[in-house]
N, CA, C and O of each residue as an XYZ file, in Angstrom:
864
protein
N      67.939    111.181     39.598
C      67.780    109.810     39.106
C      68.859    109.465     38.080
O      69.380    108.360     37.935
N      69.158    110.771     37.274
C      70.066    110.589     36.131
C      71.554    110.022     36.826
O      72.304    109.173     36.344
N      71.728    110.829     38.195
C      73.413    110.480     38.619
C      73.483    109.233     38.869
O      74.347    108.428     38.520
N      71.831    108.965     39.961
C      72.357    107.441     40.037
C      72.731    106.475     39.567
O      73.513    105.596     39.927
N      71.713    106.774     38.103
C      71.988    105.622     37.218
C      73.257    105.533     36.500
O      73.824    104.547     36.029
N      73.539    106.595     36.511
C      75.584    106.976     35.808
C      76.351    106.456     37.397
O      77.547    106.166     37.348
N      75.794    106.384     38.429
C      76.794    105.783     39.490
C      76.698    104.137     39.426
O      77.556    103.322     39.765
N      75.447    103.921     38.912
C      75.151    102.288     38.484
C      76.308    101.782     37.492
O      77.218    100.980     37.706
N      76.014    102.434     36.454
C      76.720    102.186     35.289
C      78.255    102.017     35.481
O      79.013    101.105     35.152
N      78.422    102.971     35.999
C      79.922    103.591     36.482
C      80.757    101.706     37.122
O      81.654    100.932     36.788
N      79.669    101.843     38.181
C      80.533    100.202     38.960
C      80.442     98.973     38.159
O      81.224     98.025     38.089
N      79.203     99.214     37.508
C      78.851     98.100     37.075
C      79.955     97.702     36.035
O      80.061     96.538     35.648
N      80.997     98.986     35.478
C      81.838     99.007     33.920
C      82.811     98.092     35.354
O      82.703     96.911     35.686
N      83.613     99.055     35.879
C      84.487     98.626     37.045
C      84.607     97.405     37.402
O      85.642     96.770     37.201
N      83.792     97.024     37.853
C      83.271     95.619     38.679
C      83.716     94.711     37.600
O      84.651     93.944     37.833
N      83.145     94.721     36.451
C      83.041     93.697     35.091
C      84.638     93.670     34.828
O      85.179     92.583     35.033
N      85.399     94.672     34.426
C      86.254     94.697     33.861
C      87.479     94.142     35.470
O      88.622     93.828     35.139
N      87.281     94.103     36.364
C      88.042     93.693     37.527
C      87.383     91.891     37.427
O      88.072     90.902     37.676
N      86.580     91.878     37.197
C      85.963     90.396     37.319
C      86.456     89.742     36.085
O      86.449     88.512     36.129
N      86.854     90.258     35.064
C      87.686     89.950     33.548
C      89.197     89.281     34.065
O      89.921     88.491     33.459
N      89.326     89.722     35.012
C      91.088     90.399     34.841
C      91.875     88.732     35.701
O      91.329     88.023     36.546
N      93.046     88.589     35.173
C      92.786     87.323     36.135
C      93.620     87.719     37.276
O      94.550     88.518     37.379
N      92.717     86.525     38.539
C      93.292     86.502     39.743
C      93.089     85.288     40.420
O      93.062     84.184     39.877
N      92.962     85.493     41.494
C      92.851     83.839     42.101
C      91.434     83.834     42.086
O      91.252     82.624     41.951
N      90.223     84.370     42.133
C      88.770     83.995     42.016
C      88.754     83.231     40.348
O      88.241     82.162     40.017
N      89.400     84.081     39.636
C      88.968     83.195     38.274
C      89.841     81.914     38.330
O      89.382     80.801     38.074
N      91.273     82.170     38.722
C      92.097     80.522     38.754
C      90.912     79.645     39.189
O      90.270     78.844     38.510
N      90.761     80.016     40.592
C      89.658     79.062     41.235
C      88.340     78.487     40.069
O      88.331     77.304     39.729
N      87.703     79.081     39.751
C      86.535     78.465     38.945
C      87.089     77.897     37.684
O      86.437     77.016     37.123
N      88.196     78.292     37.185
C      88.664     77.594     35.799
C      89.259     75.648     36.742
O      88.800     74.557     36.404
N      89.988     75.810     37.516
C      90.827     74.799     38.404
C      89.394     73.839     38.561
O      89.280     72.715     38.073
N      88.468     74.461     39.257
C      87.293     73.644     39.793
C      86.494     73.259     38.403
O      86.224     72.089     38.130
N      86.213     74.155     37.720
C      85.408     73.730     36.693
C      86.358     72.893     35.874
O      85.638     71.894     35.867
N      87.493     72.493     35.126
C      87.915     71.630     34.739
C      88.207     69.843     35.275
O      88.660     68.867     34.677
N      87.633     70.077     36.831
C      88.510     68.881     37.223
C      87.260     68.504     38.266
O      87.349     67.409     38.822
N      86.474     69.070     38.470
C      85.218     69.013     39.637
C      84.013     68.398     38.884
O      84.093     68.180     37.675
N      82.941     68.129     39.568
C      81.954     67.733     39.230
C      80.871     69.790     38.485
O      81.038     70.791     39.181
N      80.370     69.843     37.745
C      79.624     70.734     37.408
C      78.952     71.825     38.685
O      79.309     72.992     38.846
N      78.012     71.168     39.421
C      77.732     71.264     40.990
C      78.942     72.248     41.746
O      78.720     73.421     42.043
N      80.070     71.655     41.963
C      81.262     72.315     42.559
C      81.368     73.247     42.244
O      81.281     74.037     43.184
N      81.634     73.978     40.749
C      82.278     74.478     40.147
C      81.261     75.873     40.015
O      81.649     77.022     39.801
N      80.284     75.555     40.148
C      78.905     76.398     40.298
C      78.660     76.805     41.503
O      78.127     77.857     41.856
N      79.062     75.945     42.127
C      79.225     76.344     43.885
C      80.134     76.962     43.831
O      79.668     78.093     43.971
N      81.259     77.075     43.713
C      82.189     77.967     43.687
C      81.787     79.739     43.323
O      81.897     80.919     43.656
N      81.308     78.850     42.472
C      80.875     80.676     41.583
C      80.182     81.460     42.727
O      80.427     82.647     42.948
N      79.455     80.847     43.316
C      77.745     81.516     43.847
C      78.951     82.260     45.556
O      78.918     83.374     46.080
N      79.792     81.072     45.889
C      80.448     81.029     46.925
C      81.457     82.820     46.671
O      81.598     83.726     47.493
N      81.879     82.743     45.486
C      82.783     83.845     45.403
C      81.792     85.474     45.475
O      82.035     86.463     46.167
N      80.424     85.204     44.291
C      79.615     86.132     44.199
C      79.160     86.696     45.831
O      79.026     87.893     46.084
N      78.888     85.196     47.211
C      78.238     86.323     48.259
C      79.478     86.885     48.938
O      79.508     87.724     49.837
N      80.579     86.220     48.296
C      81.992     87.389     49.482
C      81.758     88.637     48.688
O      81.285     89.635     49.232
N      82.084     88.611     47.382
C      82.251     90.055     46.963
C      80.842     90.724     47.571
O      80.889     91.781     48.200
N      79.774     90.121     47.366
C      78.512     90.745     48.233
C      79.076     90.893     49.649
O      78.938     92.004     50.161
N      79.362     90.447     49.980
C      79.979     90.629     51.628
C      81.081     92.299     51.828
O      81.093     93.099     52.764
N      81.712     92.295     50.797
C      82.950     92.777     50.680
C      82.312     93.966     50.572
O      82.646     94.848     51.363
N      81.104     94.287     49.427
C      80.174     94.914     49.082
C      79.402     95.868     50.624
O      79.547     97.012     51.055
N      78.902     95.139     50.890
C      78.297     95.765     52.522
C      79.223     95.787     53.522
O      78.713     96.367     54.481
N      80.075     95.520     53.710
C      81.345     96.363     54.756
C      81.435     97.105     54.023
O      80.596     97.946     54.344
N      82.151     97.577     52.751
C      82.643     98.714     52.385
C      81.507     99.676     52.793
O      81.838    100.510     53.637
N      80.394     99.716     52.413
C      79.180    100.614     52.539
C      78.495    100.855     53.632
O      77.903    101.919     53.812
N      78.507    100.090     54.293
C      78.667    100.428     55.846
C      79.749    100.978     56.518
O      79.557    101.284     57.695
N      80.937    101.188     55.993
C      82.284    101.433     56.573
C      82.951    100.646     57.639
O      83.683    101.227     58.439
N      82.726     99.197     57.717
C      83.461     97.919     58.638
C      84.427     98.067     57.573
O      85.278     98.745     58.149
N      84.862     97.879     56.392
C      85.869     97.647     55.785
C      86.931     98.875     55.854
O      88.098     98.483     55.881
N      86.735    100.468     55.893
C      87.451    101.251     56.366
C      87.678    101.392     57.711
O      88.726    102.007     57.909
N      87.186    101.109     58.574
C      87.880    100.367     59.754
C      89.046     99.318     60.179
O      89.986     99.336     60.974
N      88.684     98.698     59.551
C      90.100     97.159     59.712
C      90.817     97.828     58.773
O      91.910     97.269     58.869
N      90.997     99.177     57.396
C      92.285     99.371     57.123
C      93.006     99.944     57.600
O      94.230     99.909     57.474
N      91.960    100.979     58.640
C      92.456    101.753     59.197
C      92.921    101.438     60.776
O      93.163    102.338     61.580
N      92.990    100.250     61.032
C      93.724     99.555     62.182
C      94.711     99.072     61.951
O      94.671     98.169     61.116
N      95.881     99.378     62.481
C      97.127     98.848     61.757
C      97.168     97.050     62.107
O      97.504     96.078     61.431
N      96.744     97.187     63.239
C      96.924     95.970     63.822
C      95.780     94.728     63.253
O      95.972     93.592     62.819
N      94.683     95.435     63.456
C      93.378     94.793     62.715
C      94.207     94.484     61.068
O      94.769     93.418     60.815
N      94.152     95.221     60.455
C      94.777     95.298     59.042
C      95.709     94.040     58.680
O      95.545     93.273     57.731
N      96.805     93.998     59.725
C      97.902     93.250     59.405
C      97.330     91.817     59.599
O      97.566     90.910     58.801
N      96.498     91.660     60.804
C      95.861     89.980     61.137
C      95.237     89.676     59.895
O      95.399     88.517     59.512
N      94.261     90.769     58.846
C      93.783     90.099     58.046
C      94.726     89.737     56.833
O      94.612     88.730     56.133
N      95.432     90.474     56.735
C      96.831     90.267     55.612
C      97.351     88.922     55.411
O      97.400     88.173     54.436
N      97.897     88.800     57.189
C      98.580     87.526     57.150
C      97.412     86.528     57.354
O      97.706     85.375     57.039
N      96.222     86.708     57.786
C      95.499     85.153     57.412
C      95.025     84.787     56.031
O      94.894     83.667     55.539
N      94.736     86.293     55.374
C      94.859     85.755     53.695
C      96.139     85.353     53.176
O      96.098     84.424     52.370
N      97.283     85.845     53.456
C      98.271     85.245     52.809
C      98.143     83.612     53.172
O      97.930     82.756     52.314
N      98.315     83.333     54.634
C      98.308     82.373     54.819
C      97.501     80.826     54.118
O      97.850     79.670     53.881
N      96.335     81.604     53.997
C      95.015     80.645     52.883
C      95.746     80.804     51.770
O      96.234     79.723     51.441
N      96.072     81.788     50.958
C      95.859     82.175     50.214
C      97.400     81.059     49.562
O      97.378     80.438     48.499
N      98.506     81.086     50.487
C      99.760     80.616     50.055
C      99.488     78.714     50.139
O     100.119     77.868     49.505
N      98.405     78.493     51.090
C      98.338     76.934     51.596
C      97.374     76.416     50.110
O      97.617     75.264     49.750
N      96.623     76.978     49.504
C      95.928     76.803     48.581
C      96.695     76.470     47.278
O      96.559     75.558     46.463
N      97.774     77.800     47.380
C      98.951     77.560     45.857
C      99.522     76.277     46.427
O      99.673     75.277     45.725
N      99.773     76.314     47.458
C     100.961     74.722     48.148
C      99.933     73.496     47.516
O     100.450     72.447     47.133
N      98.864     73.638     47.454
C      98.033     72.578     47.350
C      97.814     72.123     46.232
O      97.778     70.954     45.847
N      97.595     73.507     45.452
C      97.564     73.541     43.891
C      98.787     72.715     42.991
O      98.567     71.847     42.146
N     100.096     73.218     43.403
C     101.323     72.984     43.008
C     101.639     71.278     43.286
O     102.362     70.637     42.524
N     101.023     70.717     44.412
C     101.437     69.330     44.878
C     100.914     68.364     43.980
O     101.367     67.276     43.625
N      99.496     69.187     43.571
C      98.361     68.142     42.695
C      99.038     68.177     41.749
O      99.493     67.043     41.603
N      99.596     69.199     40.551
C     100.557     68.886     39.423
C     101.316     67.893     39.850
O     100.966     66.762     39.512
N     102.750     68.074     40.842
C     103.619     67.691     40.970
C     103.095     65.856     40.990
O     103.767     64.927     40.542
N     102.152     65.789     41.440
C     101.130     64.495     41.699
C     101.091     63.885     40.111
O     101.572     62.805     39.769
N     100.387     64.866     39.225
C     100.010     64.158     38.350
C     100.943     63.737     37.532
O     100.673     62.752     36.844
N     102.277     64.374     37.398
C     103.181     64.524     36.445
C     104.043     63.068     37.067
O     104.405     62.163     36.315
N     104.216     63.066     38.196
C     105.230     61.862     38.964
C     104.260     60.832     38.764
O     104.836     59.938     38.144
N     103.112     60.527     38.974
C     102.260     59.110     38.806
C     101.093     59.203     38.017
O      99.992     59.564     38.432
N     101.328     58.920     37.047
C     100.095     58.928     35.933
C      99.505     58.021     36.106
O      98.331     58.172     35.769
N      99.784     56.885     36.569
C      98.702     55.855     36.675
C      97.707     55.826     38.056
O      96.637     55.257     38.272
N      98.626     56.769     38.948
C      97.851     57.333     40.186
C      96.909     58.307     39.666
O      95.881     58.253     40.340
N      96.847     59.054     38.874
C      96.043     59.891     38.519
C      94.908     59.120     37.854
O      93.774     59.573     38.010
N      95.098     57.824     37.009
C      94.076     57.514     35.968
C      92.995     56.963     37.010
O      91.784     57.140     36.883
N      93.773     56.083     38.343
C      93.195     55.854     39.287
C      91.966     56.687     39.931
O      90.853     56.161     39.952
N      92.145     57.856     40.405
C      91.809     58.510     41.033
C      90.572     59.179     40.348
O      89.436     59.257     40.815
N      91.056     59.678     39.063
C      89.978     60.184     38.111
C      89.111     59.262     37.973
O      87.980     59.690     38.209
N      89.154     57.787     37.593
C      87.998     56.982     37.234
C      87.214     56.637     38.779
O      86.146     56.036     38.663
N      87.665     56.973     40.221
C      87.121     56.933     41.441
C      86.173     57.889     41.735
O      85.309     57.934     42.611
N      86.505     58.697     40.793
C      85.351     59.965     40.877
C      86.218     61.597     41.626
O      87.293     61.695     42.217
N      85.689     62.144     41.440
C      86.323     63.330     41.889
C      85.920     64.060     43.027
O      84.801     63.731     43.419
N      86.602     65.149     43.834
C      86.741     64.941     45.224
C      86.409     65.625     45.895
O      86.482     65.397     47.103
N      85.716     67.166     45.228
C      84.902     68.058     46.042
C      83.311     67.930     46.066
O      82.659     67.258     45.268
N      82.874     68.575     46.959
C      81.514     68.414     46.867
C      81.427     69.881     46.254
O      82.207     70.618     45.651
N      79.698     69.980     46.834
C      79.218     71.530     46.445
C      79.571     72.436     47.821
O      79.663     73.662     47.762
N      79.741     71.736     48.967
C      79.832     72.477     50.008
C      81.332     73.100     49.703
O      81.440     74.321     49.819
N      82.221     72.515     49.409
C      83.687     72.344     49.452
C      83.822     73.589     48.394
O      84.433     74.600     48.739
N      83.400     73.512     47.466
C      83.212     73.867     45.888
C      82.705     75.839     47.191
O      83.537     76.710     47.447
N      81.513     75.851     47.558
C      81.327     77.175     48.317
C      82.214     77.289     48.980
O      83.278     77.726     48.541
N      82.056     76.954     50.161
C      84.056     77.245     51.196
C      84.590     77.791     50.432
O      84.545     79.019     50.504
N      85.187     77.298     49.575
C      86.683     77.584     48.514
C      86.232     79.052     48.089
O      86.700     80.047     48.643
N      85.277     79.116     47.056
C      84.747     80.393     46.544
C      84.601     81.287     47.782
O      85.245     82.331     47.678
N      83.991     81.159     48.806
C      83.646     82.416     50.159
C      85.186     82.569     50.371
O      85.556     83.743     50.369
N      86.098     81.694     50.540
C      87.430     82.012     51.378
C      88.353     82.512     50.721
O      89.186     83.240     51.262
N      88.387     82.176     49.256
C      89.419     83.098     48.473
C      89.297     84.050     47.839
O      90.114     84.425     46.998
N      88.116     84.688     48.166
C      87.966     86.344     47.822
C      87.777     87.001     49.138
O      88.461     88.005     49.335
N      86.916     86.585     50.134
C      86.811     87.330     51.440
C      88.278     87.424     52.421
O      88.666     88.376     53.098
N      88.861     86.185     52.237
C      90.645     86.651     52.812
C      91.104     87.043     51.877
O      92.291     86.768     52.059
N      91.025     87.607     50.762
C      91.971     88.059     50.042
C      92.032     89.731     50.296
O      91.192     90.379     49.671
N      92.985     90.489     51.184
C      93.284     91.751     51.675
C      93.350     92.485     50.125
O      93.326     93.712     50.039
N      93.432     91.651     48.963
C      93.438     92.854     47.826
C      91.779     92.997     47.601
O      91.186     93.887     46.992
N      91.431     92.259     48.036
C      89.862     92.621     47.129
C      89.020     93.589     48.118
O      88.141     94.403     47.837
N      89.556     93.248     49.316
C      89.069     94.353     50.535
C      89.480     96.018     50.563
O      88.846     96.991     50.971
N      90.986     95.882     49.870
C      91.278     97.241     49.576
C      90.732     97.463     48.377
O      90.272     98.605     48.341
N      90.570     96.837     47.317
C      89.367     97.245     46.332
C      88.743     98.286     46.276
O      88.837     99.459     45.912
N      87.576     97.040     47.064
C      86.392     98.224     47.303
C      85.935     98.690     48.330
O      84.790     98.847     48.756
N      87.297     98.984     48.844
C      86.813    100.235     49.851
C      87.576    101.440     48.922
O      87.148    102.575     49.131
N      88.385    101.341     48.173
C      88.658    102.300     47.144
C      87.816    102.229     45.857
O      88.129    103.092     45.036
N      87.147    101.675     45.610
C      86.048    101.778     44.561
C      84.847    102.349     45.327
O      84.466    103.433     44.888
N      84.144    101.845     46.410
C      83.031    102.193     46.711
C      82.966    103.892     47.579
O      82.023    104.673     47.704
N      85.011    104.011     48.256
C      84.938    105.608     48.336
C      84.914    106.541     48.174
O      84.631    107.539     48.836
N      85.349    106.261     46.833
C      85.472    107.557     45.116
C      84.081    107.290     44.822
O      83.740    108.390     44.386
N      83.017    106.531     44.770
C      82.109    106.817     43.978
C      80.619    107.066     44.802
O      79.642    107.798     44.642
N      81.042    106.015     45.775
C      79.844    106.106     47.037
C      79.687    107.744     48.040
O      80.042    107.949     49.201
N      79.410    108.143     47.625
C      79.118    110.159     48.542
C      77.665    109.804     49.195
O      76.759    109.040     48.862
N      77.881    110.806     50.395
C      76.691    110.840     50.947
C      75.569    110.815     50.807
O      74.731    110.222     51.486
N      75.363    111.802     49.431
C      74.690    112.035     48.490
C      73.341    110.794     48.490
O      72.141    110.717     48.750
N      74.808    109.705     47.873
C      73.668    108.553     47.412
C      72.885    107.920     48.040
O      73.361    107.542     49.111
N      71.688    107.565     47.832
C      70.616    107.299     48.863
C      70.472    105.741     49.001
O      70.939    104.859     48.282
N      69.756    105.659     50.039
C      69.890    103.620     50.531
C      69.215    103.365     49.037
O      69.960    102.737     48.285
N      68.255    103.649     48.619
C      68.068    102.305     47.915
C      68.831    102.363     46.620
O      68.455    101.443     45.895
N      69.677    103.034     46.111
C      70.785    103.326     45.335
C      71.651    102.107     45.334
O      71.792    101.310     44.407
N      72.573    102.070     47.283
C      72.953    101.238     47.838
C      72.537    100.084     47.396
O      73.317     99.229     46.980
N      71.174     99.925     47.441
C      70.430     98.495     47.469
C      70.894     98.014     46.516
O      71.755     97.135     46.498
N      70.344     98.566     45.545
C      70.374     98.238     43.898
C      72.195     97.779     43.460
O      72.548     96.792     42.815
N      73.359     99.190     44.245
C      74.574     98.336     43.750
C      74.711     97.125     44.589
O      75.227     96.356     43.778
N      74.622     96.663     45.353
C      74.933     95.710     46.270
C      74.321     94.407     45.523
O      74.744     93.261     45.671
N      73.144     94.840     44.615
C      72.459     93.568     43.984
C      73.066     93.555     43.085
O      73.795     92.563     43.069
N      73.245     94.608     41.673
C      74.288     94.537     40.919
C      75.571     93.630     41.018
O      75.936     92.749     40.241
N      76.099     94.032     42.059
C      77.394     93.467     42.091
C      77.544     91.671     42.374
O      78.316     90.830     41.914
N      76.506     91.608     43.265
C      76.052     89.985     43.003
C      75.373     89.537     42.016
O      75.192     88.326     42.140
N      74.942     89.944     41.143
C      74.387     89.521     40.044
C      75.329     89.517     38.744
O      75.106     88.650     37.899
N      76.293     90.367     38.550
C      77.225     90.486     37.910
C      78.321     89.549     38.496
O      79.310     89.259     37.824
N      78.202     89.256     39.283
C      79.855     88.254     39.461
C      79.249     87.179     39.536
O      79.750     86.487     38.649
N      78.215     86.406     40.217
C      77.476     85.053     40.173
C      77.154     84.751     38.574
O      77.106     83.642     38.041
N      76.971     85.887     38.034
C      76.568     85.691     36.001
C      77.938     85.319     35.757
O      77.987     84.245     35.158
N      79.321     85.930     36.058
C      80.276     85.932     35.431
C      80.818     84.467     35.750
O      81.374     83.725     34.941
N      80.575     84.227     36.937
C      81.700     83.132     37.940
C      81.077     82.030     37.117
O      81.734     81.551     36.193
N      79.748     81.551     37.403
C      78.695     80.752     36.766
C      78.739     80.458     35.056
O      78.646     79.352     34.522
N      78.878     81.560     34.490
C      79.421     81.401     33.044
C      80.546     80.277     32.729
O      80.574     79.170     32.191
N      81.561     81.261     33.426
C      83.037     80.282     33.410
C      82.705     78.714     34.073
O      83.300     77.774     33.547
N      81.836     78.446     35.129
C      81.639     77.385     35.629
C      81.733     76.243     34.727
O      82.541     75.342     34.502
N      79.933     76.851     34.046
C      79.332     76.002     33.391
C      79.923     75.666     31.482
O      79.646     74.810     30.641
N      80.729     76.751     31.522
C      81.375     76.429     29.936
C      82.396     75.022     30.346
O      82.193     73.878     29.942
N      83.307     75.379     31.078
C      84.920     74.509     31.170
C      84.146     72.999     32.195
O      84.816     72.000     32.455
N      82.683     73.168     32.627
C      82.495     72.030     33.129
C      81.716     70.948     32.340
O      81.112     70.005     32.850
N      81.829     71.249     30.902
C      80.745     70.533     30.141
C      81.619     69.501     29.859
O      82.745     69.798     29.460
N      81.231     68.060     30.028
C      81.799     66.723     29.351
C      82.953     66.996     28.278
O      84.096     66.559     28.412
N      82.665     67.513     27.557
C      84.037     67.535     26.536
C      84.563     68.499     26.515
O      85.627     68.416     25.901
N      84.242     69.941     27.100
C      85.314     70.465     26.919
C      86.458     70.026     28.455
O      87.602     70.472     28.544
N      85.814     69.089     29.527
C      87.030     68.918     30.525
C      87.595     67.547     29.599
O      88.804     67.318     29.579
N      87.022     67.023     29.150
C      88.092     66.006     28.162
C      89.014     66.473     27.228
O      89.926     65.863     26.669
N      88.707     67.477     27.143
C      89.682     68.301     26.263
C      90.784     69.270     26.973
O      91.831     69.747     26.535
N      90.031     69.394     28.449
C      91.330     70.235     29.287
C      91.749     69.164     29.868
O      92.731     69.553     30.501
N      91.619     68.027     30.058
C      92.203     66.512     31.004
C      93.986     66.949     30.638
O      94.868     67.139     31.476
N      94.082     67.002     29.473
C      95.880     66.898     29.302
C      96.287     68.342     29.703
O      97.469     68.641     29.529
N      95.627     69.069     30.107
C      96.754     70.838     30.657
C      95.885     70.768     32.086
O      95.649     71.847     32.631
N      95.371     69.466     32.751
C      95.438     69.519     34.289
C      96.389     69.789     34.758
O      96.550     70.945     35.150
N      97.371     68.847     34.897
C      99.087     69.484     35.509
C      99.283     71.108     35.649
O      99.544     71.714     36.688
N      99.119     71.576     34.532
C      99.409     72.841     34.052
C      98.647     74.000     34.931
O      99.090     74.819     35.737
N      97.228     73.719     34.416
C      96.479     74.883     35.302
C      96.452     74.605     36.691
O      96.197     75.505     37.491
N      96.687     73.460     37.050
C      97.159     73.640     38.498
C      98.684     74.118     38.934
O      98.972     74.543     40.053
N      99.167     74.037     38.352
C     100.510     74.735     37.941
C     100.519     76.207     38.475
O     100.950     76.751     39.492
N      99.750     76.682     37.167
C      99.678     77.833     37.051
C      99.145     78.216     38.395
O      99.809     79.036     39.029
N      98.141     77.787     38.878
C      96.418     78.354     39.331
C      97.808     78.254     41.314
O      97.867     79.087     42.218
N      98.269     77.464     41.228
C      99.457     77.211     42.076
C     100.521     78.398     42.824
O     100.859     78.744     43.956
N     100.770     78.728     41.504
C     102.069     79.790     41.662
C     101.319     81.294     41.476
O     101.724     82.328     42.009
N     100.236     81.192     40.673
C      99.215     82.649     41.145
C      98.713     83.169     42.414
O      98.532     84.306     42.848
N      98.506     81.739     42.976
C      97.998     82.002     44.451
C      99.191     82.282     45.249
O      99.050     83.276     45.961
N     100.579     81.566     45.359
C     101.357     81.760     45.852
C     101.980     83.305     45.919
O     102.317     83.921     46.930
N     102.030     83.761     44.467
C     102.144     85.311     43.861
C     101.526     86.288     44.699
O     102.112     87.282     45.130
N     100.225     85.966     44.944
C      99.682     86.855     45.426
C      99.604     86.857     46.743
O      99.258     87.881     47.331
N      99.981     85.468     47.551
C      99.953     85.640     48.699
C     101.382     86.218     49.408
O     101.447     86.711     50.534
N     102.498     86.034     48.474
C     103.513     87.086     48.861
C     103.614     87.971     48.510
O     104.789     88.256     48.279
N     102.710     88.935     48.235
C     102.612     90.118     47.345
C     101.807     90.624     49.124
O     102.457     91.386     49.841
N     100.959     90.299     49.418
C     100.063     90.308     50.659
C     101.088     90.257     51.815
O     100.990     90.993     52.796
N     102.107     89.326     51.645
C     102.466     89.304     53.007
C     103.948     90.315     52.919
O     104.416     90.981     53.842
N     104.450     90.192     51.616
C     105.480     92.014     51.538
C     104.922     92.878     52.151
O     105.417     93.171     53.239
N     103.744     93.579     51.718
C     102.907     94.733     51.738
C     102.540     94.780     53.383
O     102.211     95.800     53.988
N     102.679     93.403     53.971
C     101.977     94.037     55.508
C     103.288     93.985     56.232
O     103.410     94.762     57.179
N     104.384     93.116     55.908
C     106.061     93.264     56.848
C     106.850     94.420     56.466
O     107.841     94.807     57.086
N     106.351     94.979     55.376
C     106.754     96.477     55.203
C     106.075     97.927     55.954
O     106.630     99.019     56.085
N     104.554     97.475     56.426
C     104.604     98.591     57.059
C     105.041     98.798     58.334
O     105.031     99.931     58.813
């Protein structure tokens, strides 16, 4: 009982401190929660929490050491995350380029209301962690160093809930802070920016994805 709970602990440090770190799941909820309706931005969260749950049960079932271990399987998923993954920064980058060239198009648009839903707000969250080929090699390297035969299903159970409960707490946190009335009145003037940023991160990483698979 004692190991398990040190194998609990163990992911649970892991998991947290990878869910800290930035990447395109957090761009995403900071991007949405500053500029989205509250709803969205929360959707997002819940959307990112069931991929990593997703990501979670392939690895542990071993579907996820399968597709790495297909060269061919492997590479299709590479290049369709890059592909999301690069059309998203393109998208990101246009909306700056948008706001900075027509400000009065922007004042427009903002007082029309804003443009995702909650469905849109999930999509986004499920698609940019589940295509993302880094988070798949993750944890199939997190869950193969620590996951041994040893450990028994309802062990399993328990991390698999962990890990959604810990990233839906985390995603949801960030949601609901940057989506409150004043503090997005207070991020309104570094919109440009974090889409900027949130832009050229995604782009980063989606050629980082698509090096890594034209090299092998």
């Amino acid at each position: 009982m004692e190991l398990q709970l040190q194998l609990l602990f163990s992911l649970a440090v892991i998991h947290t401190v990878a869910l800290a770190s930035p990447g395109p799941d957090f761009a995403l909820v900071v991007r949405l929660a500053a500029q989205e309706h509250r709803r969205t931005a929360v959707a997002a969260a819940l959307g990112l929490a069931v991929a990593i749950t997703l990501h979670t049960l392939l690895s542990l079932t071993g579907v996820s050491l399968i597709i790495k271990g297909s060269p061919n399987l492997f590479m299709a998923v590479q290049l369709i995350g890059a592909s999301y993954l690069g059309w998203m920064g393109i998208g990101a980058i246009r909306a700056a380029i948008a706001h900075w060239r027509d400000e009065a198009h922007l004042n427009a648009a903002s007082a029309a209301g804003r443009g995702l839903g909650a469905a849109q707000g999930f999509m986004q969250g499920v698609s940019t962690n589940l295509l993302n080929p880094k988070a798949l090699v993750f944890f199939i390297t997190l869950f193969s160093t620590l996951i041994t035969p040893e450990v028994t299903l309802s062990t399993k159970v328990a991390a698999t809930a962990m890990m959604f409960a810990l990233s839906l707490g985390w995603f949801s946190l960030i949601a609901l802070v940057l989506s409150h009335p004043k503090m997005q009145l207070k991020m309104k003037r570094a919109t440009p920016m974090i889409n900027l940023l949130t832009g050229l991160l995604f782009i980063f990483v989606a050629g980082v994805i698509l090096t890594g698979a034209l090299a092998r």
